[in-house]
C-alpha positions, 0 to 999 in steps of 0.5 A: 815893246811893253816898255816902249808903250807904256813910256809913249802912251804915257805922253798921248795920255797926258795930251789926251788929257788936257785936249779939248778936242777927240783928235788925240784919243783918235790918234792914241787908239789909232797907234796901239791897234796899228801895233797890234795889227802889224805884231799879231794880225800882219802874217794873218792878213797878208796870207788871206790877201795872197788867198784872194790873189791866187784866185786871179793871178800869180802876183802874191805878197812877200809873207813876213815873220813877225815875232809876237810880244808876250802879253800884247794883247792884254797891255794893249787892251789895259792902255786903250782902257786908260786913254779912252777912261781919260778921254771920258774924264772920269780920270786925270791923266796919270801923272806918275809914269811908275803908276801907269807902269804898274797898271799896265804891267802888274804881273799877275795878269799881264801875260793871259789876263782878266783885263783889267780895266783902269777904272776898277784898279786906279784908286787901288794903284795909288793906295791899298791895303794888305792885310793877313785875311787878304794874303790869306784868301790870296793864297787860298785862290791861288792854290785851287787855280794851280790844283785847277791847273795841274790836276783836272786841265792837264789830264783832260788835256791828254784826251783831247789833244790825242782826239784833235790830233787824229786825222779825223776820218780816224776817229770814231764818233764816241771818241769825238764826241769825249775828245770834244767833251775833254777839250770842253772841261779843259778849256774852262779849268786852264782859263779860270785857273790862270784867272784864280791864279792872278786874282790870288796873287793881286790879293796878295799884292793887296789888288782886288780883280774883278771875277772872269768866270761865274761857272758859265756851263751852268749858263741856260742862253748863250747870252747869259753863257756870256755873261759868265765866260771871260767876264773881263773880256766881254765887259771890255768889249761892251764899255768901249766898243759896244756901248759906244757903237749905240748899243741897242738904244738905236734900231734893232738893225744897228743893234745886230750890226753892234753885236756882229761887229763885238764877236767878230772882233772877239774872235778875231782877239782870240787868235789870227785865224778863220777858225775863230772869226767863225767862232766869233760870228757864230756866236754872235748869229745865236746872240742875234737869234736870241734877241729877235724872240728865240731868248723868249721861247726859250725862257717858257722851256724846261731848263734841262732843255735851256741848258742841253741848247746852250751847251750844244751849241757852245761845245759844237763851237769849241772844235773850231776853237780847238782845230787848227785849220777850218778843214779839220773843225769841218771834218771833225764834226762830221766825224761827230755826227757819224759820217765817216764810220770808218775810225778805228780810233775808238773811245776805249783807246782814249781813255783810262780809269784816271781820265774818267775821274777827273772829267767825272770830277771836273763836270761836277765842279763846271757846274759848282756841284761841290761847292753846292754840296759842302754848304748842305753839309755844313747846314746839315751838320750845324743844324743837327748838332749841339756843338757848332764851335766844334763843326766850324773847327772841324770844316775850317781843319779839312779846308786847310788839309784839303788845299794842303793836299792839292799844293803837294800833289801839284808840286809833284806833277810840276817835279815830273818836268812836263810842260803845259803852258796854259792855253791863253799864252797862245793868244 
């Protein structure tokens, strides 16, 4: 499927760009989202139909069983990126097909991202430079997404799967609440870790990719939450769909439209379900609230209840992430808020001393508090002390053991033969 892509998508690029008119970018983006329609969304939409149609009669559409290409939505968004760069003209058509090859299917990031656009890579395609600080930071980057991976989303995972996978009448509302809190951490540690992970092997190969996430709980809006969370994706959305719809340079109502139309679609890229259009839609209702003048109130806020809003409101949305059907997300949240109070599934039953560590750990870093706390130490003890050659020594010898330590422990929870894919494989 990849390959086919590329090798037709090579041709629409070089009749895009040599066109004087829009019909071949049309009917460039028009073929790739077809196919990404009919592997990923055909199964999805024919079962919403035969919803409709049960409503009114017995006539339902035959279901079909489409098996879904690993990465597709990645090298689909990487080659709409290319055309529509082309069709702009702010690059000639790729006259080397392994070139495009490569853009389209570098490995580090095919299979769950970030997207990168052609833009960012295409004078890297055709010429870089690998140097040992490169391949150094590269590996440096690599191993703080496996530790990220291995160590703190792996155990959180344990926590909440356990939760989701209760009936929820079953679940207590503490218990809830931490299997929510668990799924919170181990969302951002899977995916930043597969971001750091892709982003140290681009290093390696001498690529620099883009940022995906900027610590985005430290967010005080769900704009700026945005603004930090699968940077990649909400950048992609905006140059090639938002930006061109109007923005917000036309009236506000186009401009409510525009942001309804970009998170429905986000959530719909997330996955062929109800669960994440609500997501989607959810998310773009605060956007919207936010531009009409709550963004403003809340600026005049203390930021401790910035912050208690934007994350509420992003971790009550994280269950309809998580469920698997929109009655368990609904049922789930009135779990939450105590309306069962039957569970005899309790907090106690949840967790252990190793997963309160590592949410305790793993709350710290969401926020950057270690990061935050090692350059106080270091200005402390540079400032305070006659030997700074020696401290830098000293700080430079922990970094090392400390990445060391996490490679190894990594390396023996892989050696227990478990297997934890990472979260965005699904998508």
């Amino acid at each position: 499927m990849m390959m086919g892509s590329i090798v037709l998508n090579f041709f629409i690029g070089q009749w895009v760009g040599s066109a004087k008119t829009k019909i071949p970018i049309v009917v460039g983006i028009t073929i790739n989202i077809l196919v990404l329609i009919i592997y990923k969304y055909l199964s999805f939409i024919i079962g919403s139909l035969n919803d409709v149609f049960i409503l009114f009669g017995s006539f339902q559409i035959k279901q079909v069983n489409v098996k879904l290409p690993a990465g597709i939505s990645f090298y689909t968004f990487h080659i709409l990126s290319y055309l529509i760069d082309v069709s702009r003209k702010q690059f000639k058509p790729q006259k080397s097909f392994v070139d495009l090859a490569l853009y389209i299917c570098l490995f580090p990031q095919l299979i769950a991202g970030p997207i990168v656009r052609y833009k960012d890579v295409a004078k890297q395609i055709m010429g870089r430079t690998l140097t040992s600080d490169l391949f150094r930071a590269g590996i440096e980057r690599f191993i703080i997404g496996l530790g990220k991976k291995m160590i703190i989303a792996n155990t959180l995972a344990t926590a909440a799967d356990t939760a989701f996978g209760c009936n929820p009448q079953d679940l207590t509302a503490p218990a809830a609440w931490f299997g929510i809190l668990c799924y919170t951490l181990q969302l951002y540690f899977d995916f930043s870790a597969y971001s750091d992970m892709a982003i140290g092997l681009g290093k390696m190969l001498g690529f620099n990719f883009l940022e995906n996430f900027r610590f985005p709980y430290k967010s005080t809006s769900i704009r700026e939450f945005w603004q930090r969370w699968h940077i990649s994706l909400s950048n992609w959305f905006r140059d090639y769909l938002y930006i061109p719809l109007g923005g917000n340079k036309k009236s506000n109502f186009r401009t409510y439209l525009n942001l309804y139309i970009v998170f429905f679609l986000t959530g719909l890229w997330h996955g062929a379900s109800w669960n994440f259009v609500i997501w989607g839609l959810a998310h773009g209702t605060l956007m919207v609230i936010e531009r009409l003048g709550f963004g403003r109130i809340l600026e005049k806020l203390p930021r401790i209840v910035q912050h208690f809003y934007m994350l509420s409101s992003v971790i009550l949305l994280w269950v309809f992430f998580r469920a698997d059907h929109l009655s368990g997300a609904m049922g789930f949240v009135q779990t939450m808020f105590g309306k069962w109070n039957t569970g005899t599934y309790t907090l106690a039953m949840l967790t252990d001393t190793e997963i309160v560590a590592i949410f305790i750990i793993g709350v710290i870093m969401s926020v950057n508090g270690f990061n935050w706390l090692l350059k106080k130490m270091y200005k402390f003890s540079i400032l305070y002390s006659v030997n700074g050659p020696l401290i830098n020594s000293v700080f430079r010898f922990n970094r090392v053991a400390f990445l060391l330590m996490i490679l190894i422990y990594s390396g023996m929870i892989m050696a227990t033969g478990s297997y934890n894919p990472f979260i965005y494989f699904r998508f």
